[in-house]
Structure formats: C-alpha cells, structure tokens
C-alpha positions in Angstrom: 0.0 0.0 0.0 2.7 2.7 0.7 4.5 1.9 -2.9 1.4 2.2 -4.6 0.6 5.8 -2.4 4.4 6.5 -3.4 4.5 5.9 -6.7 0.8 7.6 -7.3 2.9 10.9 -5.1 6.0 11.1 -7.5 3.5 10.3 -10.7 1.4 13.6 -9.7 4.5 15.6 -9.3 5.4 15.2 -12.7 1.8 15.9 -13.8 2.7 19.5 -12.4 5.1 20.0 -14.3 4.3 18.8 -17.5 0.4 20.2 -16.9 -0.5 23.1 -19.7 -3.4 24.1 -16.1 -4.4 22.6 -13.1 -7.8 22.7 -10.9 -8.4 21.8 -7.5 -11.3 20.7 -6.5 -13.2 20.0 -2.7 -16.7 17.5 -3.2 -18.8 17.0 0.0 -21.7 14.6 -0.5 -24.2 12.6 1.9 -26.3 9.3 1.1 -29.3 8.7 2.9 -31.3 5.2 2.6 -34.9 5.5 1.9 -35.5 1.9 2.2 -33.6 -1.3 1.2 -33.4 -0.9 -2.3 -34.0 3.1 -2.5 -31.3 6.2 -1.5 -31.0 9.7 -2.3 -27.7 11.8 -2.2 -26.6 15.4 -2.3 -23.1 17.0 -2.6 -21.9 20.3 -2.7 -18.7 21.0 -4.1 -16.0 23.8 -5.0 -13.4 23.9 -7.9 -10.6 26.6 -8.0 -7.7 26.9 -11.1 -5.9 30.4 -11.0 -3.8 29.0 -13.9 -7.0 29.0 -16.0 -8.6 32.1 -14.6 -11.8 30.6 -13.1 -13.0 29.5 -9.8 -16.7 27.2 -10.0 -19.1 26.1 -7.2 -21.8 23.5 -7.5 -24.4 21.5 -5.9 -26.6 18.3 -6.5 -30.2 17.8 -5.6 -31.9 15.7 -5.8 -30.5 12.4 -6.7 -31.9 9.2 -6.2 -30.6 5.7 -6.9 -32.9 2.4 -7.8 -30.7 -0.9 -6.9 -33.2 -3.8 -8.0 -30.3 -6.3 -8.1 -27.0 -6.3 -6.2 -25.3 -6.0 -10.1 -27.4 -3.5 -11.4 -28.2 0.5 -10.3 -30.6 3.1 -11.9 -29.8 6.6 -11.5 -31.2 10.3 -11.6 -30.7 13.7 -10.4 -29.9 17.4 -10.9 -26.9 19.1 -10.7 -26.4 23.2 -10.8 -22.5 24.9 -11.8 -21.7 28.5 -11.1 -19.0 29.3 -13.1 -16.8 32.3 -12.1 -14.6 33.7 -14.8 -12.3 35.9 -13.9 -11.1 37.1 -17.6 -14.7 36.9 -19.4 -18.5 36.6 -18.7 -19.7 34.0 -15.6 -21.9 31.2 -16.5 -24.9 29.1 -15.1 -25.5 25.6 -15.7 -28.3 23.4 -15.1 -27.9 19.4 -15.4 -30.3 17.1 -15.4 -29.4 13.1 -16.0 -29.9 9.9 -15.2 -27.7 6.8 -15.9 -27.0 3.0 -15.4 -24.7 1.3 -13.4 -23.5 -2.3 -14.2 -21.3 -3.9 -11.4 -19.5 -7.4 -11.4 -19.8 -9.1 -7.9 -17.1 -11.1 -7.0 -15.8 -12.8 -3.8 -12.1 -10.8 -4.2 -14.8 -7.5 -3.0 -12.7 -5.6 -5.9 -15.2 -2.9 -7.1 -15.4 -3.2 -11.3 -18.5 -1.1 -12.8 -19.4 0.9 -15.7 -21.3 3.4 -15.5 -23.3 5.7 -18.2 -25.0 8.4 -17.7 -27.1 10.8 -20.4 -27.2 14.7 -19.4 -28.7 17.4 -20.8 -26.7 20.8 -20.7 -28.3 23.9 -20.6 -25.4 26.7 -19.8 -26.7 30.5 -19.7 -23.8 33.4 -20.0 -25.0 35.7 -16.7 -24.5 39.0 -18.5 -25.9 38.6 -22.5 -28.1 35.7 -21.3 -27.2 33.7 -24.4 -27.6 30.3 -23.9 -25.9 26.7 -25.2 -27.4 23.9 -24.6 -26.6 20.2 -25.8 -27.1 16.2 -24.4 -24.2 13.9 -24.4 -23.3 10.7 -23.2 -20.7 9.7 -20.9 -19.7 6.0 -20.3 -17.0 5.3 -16.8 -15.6 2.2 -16.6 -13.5 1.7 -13.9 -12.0 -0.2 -10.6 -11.6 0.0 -6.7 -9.8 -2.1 -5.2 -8.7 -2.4 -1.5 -5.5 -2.4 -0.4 -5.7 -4.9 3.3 -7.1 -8.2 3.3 -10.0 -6.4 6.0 -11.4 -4.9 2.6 -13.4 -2.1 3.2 -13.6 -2.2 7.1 -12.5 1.1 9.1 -8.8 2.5 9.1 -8.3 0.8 5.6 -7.2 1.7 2.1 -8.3 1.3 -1.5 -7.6 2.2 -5.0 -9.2 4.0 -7.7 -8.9 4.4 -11.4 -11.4 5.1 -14.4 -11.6 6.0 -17.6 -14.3 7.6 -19.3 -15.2 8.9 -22.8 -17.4 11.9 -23.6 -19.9 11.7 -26.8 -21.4 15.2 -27.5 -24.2 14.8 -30.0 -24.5 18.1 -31.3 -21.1 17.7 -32.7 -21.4 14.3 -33.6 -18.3 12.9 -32.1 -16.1 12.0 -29.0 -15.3 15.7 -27.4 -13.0 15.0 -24.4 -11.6 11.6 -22.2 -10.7 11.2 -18.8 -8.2 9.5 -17.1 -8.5 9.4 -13.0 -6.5 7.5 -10.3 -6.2 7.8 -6.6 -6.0 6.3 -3.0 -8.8 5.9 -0.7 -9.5 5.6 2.9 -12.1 4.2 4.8 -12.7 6.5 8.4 -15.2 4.6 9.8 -18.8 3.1 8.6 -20.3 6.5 7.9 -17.4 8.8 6.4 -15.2 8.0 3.3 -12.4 10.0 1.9 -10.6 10.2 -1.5 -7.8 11.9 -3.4 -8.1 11.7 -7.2 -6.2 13.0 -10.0 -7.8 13.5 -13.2 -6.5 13.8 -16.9 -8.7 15.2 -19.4 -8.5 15.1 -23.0 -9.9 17.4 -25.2 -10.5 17.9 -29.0 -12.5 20.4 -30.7 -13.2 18.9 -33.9 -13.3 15.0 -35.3 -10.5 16.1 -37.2 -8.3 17.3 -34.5 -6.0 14.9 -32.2 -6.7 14.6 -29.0 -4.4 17.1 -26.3 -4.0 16.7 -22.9 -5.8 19.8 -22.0 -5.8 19.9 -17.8 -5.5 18.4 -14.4 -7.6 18.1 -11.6 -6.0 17.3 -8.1 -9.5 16.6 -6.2 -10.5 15.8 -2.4 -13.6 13.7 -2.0 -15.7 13.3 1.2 -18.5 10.9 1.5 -20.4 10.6 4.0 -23.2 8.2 5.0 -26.1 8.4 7.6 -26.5 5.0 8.4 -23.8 2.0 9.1 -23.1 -0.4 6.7 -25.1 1.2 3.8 -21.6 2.2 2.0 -20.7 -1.5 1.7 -24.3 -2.6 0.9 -24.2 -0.2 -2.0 -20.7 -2.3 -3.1 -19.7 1.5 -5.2 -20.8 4.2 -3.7 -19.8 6.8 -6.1 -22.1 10.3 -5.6 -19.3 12.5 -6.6 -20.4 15.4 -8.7 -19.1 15.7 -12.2 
C-alpha cells in the first residue's frame, strides 16, 4: 500500500510540471437510505484553477438511486454549476441526467463497474443571457480495489482508477476523455475519503488529435447516515461531475 501511495505521489509531481493548467477541487456529499433498495444523495462542491482564470461552485439535488439487483443501479438527479470567470462573462449551468450502473460481484470484494450516464446541458452566459445547450453521453468504466485483506472495514485503504469517454451529440463525435486515479481511505462506517487525480482530453473537432488539455487534483468526502449502507451499496460513487 505505501509503494502504490508513493509511486501515485511522484506520478502527480510530474503531472505539475508537464500540466498546460491545473484545478483543485473539494466534493462533499451525503447518502441517505430510503429503504432497502432506495437512496437519495446530495453533494456540494468547489473547484478553484488560477492557472485558468476561473473559480466554480456546485451543488446536487436531488439524486436518487434504484438498486433492483445487487449487479445493477438506476440513477437520476440534478446538478447546478456556477462558473466564475475571472477574464470573461460567468456562466450558469443546469444538469439534469440519469444513468446505469452495471457492477461485477465477486468474492475478491474488488469494485469493477461501468457506468453511463445521459445529461442534458443547458449553460446561460450571466451578462448577454445567451444560452448553449446540448445532451451527451458519458460511459466510466473503472476499478476500486482495497488495499488490506480487512477490505473495506474502518482504518483501511483502497484504489481507484477510471476511464471515461465523452460523446457530445450536437457535434457528432467523442469531445473529451478522462483518465482518474487515486488512494482511498475508509474513516469509519459513515465517512469516506478520497484523493483523485484527473487527466482530461480534449479535442474540438473529429478532425483534431486529442491534447492533454488539464489536471484536476480533487479531495472527495463521503459521508453516510446509516452503518453499513456504504458497503451494501458495493460502489458508492455520488461524486459530482
């Protein structure tokens, strides 16, 4: 566990160097369970980046989740962005979406999912009140692993990493990839915490390659109101993004 949390140290170093901007990013969220097969989650969140001139708070609410089967979760929700731009005009965005989350059970309790989501964009400029708006579909497929042979009891550590692929339809193509890794720790039953870096990729046309466009160094707490429900969910991912 302390290579992997060394090696993941040294590989963000270099990330700072080599990064053309970086963003750093606090996410707060709480799960609440409705009943046995029935939650709801909000998160509030805050993103800073002085290399690219803008700072951006959020929130989610509501958001449910549907688990009918251990392997399977239906989601929905809202989200809201407040982007504060510091060179040009702010912007306000509202998100609705819902997804689908397949998981593979297994007796090794490593975490393997995929995850897509559709969302709708609509993104209003706060001084000419011009407005973009656009769906596209984003597809996760990822890992969590834990790092002690107690997996996923208290005063333990797992690992993250995902990668997941952006399709914008009103361009018709594949707009932007990211890359995320990062350790986790397990406080106690109710409280979670995580520390991700992400690597976007970005492209503005089919035609264009694909450039490594910015980093995000985030912190993630999660936080539970009831024992044991973070296991019984097996990924517990209410992050907003």
């Amino acid at each position: 566990m302390r290579r992997i949390i060394t090696v993941s140290i040294f590989l963000i170093l270099g990330i700072l160097v080599r990064a053309q901007t970086n963003a750093y990013r606090l996410d707060i969220n709480t799960v609440h369970e409705i009943d046995k097969k029935l939650v709801t989650f909000a998160g509030v969140g805050f993103v800073g980046s002085p290399e690219a001139n803008y700072n951006q708070y959020y929130f989610s609410f509501p958001g449910v989740m549907y688990t009918p089967e251990k392997w399977i979760q239906f989601w929905g929700g809202f989200k809201d962005f407040f982007t504060n731009n510091w060179e040009t005009d702010n912007t306000n965005e509202l998100r609705p979406y819902a997804g689908m989350k397949l998981l593979v059970l297994n007796s090794a309790k490593v975490h393997l999912f995929n995850f897509t989501q559709y969302e709708y964009r609509y993104i209003t400029n706060t001084t000419t009140k011009s407005i973009q708006k656009y769906g596209r579909i984003r597809n996760r497929l990822g890992i969590e692993t834990p790092l002690s042979s107690d997996a996923w009891s208290a005063k333990t550590f797992y690992f993250m990493a995902d990668a997941e692929p952006f399709y914008q339809f009103d361009k018709d193509m594949v707009d932007q990839i990211r890359l995320r890794m990062g350790p986790g720790y397990v406080v106690n039953e109710k409280i979670r915490l995580e520390l991700m870096w992400r690597m976007q990729l970005s492209r503005s046309t089919k035609s264009d390659p694909f450039e490594w466009t910015e980093n995000t160094f985030r912190l993630n707490v999660k936080i539970s109101s009831k024992n044991g429900l973070f296991k019984r969910l097996i990924h517990p991912d209410f992050e907003i993004d």
